[in-house]
C-alpha positions as MATLAB code, in Angstrom:
seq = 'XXXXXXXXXXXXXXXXXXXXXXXXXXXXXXXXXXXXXXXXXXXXXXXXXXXXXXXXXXXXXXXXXXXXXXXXXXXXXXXXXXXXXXXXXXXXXXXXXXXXXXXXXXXXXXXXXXXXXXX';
ca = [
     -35.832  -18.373  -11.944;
     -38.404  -15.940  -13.859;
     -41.351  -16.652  -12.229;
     -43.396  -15.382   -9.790;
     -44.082  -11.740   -8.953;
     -40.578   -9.951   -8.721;
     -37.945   -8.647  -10.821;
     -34.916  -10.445  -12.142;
     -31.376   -9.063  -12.585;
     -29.214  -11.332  -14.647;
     -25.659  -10.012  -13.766;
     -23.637  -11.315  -16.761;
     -19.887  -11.390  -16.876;
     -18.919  -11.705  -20.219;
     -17.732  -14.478  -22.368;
     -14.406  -15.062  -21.083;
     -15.326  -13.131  -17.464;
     -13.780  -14.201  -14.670;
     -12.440  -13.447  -11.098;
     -11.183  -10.306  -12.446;
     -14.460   -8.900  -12.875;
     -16.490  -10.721  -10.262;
     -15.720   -8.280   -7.795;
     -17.993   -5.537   -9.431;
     -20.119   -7.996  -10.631;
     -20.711   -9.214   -6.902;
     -21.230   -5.355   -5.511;
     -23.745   -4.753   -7.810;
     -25.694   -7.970   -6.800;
     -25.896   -6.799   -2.601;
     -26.616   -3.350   -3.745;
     -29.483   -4.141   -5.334;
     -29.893   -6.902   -2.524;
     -30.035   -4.242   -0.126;
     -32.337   -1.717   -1.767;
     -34.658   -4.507   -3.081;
     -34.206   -7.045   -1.042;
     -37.759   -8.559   -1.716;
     -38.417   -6.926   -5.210;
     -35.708   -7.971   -6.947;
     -33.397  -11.062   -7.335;
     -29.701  -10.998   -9.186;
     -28.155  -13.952  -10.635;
     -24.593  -13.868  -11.616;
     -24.414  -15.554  -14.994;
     -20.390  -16.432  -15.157;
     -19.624  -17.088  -18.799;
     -16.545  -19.876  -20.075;
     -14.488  -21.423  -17.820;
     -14.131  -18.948  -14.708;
     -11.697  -20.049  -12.238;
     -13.937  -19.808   -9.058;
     -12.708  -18.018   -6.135;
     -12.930  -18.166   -2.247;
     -15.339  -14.914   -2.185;
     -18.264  -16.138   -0.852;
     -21.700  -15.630   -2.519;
     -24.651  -14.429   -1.473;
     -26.754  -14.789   -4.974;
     -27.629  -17.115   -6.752;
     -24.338  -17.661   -9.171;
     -25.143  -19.443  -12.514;
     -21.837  -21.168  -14.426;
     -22.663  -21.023  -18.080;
     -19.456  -22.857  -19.350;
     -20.323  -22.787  -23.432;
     -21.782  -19.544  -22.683;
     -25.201  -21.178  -23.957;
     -27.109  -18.098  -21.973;
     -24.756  -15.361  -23.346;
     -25.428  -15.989  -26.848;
     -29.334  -16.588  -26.387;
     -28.841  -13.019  -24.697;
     -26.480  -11.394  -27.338;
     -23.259  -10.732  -24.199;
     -20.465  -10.736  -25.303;
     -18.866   -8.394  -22.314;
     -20.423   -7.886  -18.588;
     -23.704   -6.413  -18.693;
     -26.985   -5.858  -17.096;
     -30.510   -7.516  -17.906;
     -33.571   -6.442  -15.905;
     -36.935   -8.424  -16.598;
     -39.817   -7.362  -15.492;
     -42.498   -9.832  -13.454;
     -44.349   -9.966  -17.280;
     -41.213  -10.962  -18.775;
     -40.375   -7.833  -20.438;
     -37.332   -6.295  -20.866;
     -37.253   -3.310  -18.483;
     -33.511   -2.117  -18.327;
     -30.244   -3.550  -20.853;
     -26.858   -1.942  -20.174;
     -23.567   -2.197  -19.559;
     -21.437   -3.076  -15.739;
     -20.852    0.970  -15.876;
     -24.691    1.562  -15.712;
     -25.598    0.038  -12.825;
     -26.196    4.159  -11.370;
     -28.709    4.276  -14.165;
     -30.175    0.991  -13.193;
     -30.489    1.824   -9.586;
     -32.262    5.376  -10.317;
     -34.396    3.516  -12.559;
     -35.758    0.916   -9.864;
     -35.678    3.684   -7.461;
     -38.455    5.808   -9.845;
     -40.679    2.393  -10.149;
     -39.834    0.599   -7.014;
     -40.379    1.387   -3.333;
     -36.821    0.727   -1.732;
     -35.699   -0.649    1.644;
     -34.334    2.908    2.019;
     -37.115    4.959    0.958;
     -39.609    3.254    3.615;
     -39.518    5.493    7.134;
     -40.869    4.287   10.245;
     -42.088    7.241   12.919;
     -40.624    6.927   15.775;
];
């Protein structure tokens, strides 16, 4: 899931997260889906036992039922993990700061929206 040469955004949704906060969880994944769309790739990391619902998915959704990959990452409530294409660490925050994480990407990435074609 790491490899290669683009970005990964692990979407977490807590411990206990669930349908409740998939919604937000979800709109964060297509926005950066459709400003990165081959830069950067979010996996939803659902932590305990969420009860799935009929939303469909268009990322890559991870189940993490003993929340094995929430404690190796420290979550304890939604957040946002960025790594870098070295494996580095390039942006940890909260659901809330997904504006922060999208100006940040927009400083060091060229987005879908930023590329103009003359007409």
């Amino acid at each position: 899931m790491l490899r290669g040469t683009h970005w990964t955004l692990l979407i977490f949704s807590g411990r206990d997260g669930g349908p409740a906060d998939s919604g937000d969880l979800i709109e964060v994944a297509h926005e950066i889906t459709a400003r990165f769309p081959d830069t950067v790739k979010p996996h939803l990391i659902l932590g305990g036992f969420p009860i799935a619902d009929s939303a469909p998915y268009s990322t890559t959704v991870l189940l993490d039922p003993m929340n094995h990959a929430h404690d190796h990452f420290g979550v304890k409530d939604a957040c946002l993990y960025l790594i870098r294409p070295d494996l580095y660490l390039g942006f940890r925050g909260k659901l809330n700061d997904a504006p922060r994480l999208l100006e940040y990407l927009d400083r060091l990435l060229v987005s879908r929206e930023s590329i103009r074609i003359p007409s």
